[in-house]
C-alpha positions as a printed Julia matrix, in Angstrom:
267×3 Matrix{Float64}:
 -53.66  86.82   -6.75
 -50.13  85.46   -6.13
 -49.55  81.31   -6.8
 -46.32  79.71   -5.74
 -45.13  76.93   -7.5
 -43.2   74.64   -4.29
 -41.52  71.77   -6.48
 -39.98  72.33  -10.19
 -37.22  71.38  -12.62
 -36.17  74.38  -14.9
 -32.75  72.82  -14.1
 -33.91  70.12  -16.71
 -33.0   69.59  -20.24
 -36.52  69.74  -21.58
 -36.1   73.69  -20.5
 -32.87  73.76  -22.48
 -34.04  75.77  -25.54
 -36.19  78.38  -23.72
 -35.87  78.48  -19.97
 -35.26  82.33  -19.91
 -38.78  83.01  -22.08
 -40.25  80.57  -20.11
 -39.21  81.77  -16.54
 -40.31  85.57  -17.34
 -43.41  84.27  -18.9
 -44.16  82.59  -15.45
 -43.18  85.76  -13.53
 -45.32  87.84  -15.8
 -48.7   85.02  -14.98
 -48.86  85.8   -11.36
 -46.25  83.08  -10.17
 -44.18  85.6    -8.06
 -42.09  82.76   -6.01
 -40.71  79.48   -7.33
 -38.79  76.52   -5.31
 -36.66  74.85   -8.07
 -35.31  71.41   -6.84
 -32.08  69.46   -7.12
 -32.34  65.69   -7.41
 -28.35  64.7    -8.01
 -24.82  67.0    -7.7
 -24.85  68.48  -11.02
 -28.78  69.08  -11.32
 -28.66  70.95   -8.16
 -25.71  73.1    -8.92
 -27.82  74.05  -12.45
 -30.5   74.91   -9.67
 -28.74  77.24   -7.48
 -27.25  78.84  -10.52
 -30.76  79.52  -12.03
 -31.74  80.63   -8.17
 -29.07  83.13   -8.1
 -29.68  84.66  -10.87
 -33.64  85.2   -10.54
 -34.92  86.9    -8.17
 -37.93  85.05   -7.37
 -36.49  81.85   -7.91
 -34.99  79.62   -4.85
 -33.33  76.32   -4.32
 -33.55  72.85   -2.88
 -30.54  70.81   -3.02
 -30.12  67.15   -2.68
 -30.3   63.5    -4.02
 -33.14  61.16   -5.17
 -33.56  57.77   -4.83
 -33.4   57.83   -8.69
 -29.95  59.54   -9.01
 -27.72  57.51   -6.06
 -26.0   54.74   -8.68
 -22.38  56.01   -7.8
 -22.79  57.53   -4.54
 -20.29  58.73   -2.56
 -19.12  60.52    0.42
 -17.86  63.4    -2.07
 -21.4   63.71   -3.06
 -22.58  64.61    0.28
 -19.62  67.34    0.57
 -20.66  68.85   -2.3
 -24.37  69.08   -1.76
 -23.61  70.25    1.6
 -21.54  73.43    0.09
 -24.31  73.87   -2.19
 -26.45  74.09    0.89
 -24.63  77.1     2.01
 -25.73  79.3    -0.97
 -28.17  81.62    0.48
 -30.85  80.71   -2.23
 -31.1   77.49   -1.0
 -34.11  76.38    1.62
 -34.45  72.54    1.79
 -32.3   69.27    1.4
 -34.02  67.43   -1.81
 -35.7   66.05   -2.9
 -34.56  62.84   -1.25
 -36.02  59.51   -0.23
 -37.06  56.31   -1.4
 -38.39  55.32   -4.67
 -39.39  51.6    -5.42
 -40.99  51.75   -8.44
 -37.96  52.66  -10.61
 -34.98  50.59   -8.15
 -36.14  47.46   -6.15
 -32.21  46.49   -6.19
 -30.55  49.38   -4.04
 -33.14  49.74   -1.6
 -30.53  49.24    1.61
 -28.22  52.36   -0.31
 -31.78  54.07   -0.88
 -32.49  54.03    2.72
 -28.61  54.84    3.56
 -28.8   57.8     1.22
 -31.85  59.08    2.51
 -30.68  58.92    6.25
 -27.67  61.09    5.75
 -29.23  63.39    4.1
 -31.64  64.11    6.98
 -28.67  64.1     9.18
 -27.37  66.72    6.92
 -30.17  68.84    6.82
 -30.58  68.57   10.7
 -27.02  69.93   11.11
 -28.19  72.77    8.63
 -30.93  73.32    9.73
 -32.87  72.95    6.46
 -36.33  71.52    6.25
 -36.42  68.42    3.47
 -38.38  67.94    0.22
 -39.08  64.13    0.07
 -40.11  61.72   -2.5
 -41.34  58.35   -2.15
 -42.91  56.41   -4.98
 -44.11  52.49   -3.96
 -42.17  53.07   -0.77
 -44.62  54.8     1.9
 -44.3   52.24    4.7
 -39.96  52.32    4.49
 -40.4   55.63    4.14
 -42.44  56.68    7.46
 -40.22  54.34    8.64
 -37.42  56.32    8.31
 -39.04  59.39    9.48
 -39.96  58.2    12.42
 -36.78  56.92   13.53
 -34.41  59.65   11.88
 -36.51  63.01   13.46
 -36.51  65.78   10.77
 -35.71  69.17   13.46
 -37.23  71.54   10.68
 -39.94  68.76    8.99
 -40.45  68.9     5.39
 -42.58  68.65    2.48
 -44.24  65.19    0.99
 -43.61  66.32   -3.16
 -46.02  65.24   -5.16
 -47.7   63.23   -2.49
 -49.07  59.69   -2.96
 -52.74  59.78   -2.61
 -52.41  57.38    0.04
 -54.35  57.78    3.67
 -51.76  55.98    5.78
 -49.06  58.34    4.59
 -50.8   61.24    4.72
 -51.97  60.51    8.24
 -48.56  59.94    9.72
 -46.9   62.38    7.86
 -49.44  65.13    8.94
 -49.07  63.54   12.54
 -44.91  63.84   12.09
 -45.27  67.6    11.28
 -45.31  67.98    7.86
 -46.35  69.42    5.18
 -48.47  67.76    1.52
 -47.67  68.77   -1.46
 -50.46  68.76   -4.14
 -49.05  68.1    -7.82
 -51.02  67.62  -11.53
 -52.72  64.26  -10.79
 -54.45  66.05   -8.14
 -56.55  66.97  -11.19
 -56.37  63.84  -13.2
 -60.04  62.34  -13.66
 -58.52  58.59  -12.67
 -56.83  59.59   -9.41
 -58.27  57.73   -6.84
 -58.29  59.53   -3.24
 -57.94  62.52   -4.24
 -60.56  64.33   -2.95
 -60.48  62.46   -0.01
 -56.97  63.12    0.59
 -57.2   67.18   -0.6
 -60.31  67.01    2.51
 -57.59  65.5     4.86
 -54.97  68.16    4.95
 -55.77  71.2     6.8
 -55.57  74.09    4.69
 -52.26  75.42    6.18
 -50.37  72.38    5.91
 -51.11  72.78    2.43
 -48.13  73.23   -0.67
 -48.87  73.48   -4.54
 -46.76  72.31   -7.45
 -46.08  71.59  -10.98
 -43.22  68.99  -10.95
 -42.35  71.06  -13.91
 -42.17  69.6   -16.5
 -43.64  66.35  -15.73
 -46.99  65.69  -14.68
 -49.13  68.42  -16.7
 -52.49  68.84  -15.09
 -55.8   68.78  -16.79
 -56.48  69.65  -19.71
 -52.59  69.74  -20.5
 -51.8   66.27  -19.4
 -48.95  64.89  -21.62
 -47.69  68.63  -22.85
 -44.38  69.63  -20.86
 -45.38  71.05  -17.59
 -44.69  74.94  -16.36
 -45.51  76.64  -13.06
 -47.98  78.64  -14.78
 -50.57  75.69  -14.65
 -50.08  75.61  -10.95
 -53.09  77.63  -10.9
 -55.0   74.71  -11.79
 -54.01  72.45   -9.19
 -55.4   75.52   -6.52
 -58.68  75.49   -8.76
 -58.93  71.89   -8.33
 -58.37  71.77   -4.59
 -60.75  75.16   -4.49
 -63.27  73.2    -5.82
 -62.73  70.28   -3.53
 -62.9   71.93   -0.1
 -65.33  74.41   -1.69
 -63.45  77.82   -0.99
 -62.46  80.15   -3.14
 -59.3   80.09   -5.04
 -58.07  82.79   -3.53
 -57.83  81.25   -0.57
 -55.8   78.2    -1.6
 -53.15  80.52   -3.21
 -52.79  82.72   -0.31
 -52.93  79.46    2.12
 -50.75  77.67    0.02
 -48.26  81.27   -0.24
 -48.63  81.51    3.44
 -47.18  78.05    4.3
 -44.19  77.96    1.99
 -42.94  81.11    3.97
 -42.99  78.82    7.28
 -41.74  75.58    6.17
 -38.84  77.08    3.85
 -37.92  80.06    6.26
 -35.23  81.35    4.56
 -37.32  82.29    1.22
 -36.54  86.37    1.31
 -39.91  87.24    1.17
 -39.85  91.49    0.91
 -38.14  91.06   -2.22
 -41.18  90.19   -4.26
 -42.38  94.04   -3.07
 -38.92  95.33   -4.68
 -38.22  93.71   -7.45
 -37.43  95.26  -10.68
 -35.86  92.44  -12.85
 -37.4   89.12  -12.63
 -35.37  87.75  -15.01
């Protein structure tokens, strides 16, 4: 059985110390493609770096909502020559997030717009967050058409969003509170999504799922997330990881998929 981990950070600090055990340890577990995601300039050029020099390891490049305190046109440039790196398969992960910045919502929204413009003239599908921002963010959406959709990261368990987002074309991601025991919706949100407009992620290395809640996150407890969904929709796990496989290919196209059946070097 081969998992995909959609959505991680091995471009963060907490992977300082050990990010080249870690990544062939995840390799070696069964986790045979990886999306690793940019959220500013210099995070995302740490991510196409690490994508270029694994094999099973590819790229989304971009800014959050979290990251925009000095934005500039210059920023843009540069994440749109970042784009160009043939590693790279989405703009983000970008959008609007609330919870941490009520004060810059207008730049949020400004930020957010151009870079869906940016992945439209790229062609790039987009990897979104949105955190206490759902309605501003469908919003957005609505009026700024993605050409090659996207991916909700680490979706909100929340029906309205899920409904319009399915209904906009794209795709949920399911993270590590899918398995929390105090997630509300969850279930009824996992029974929602058709199983091939399905992603899995870690968030890596936030957001450890049951029973490693609180421990730094790795894609190798991906696997739990698919159990937990498994469970859910009452298929086999199996399933979920070859659904979940299945749909990365079409949503981020330009993932080289052959080379999992030639490589020799992980790592």
């Amino acid at each position: 059985m081969e998992l995909l981990d959609s959505h991680a950070h091995y471009n963060d600090e907490k992977f300082e110390e050990d990010r080249e055990e870690v990544l062939e340890e995840i390799y070696k577990s069964g986790i045979t493609k990886l999306v690793n995601a940019g959220y500013s300039v210099e995070s995302s050029k740490k991510s196409v770096e690490i994508a270029n020099t694994h094999n099973f390891i590819y790229s989304t490049v971009g800014i959050s909502p979290n990251d925009i305190e000095n934005y500039k046109k210059q920023d843009l440039k540069e994440i749109k020559e970042l784009a160009q790196n043939k590693k790279v398969v989405a703009i983000g992960e970008i959008g609007l997030d609330y919870y941490w910045n009520k004060e810059n919502k207008n730049l949020q929204k400004k930020v957010f717009i151009d870079q869906i413009k940016l992945a439209n003239e790229l062609e790039l599908p987009i990897v979104i967050h949105t955190r206490e921002a759902i309605y501003d963010t469908l919003e957005i959406l609505k009026n700024n058409i993605c050409i090659k959709k996207g991916v909700f990261h680490c979706c909100p368990f929340n029906v309205d969003l899920v409904r319009e987002g399915l209904k906009l074309g794209f795709y949920i991601s399911f993270a590590g509170p899918t398995t929390f025991k105090n997630s509300k919706n969850a279930a009824e949100i996992i029974n929602m999504v058709p199983l091939d407009r399905m992603l899995i992620e870690t968030d890596s290395p936030y957001l450890s799922p049951e029973p490693f809640r609180g421990k730094r996150n790795d894609s190798r407890n991906v696997k739990y997330i698919a159990q937990k969904i498994a469970e859910v929709k009452q298929i086999s796990i199996e399933e979920v990881a070859k659904a979940t496989y299945d749909n990365a290919k079409r949503i981020f196209a330009k993932i080289k998929w052959f080379e999992f059946y030639t490589i020799k070097n992980p790592v």
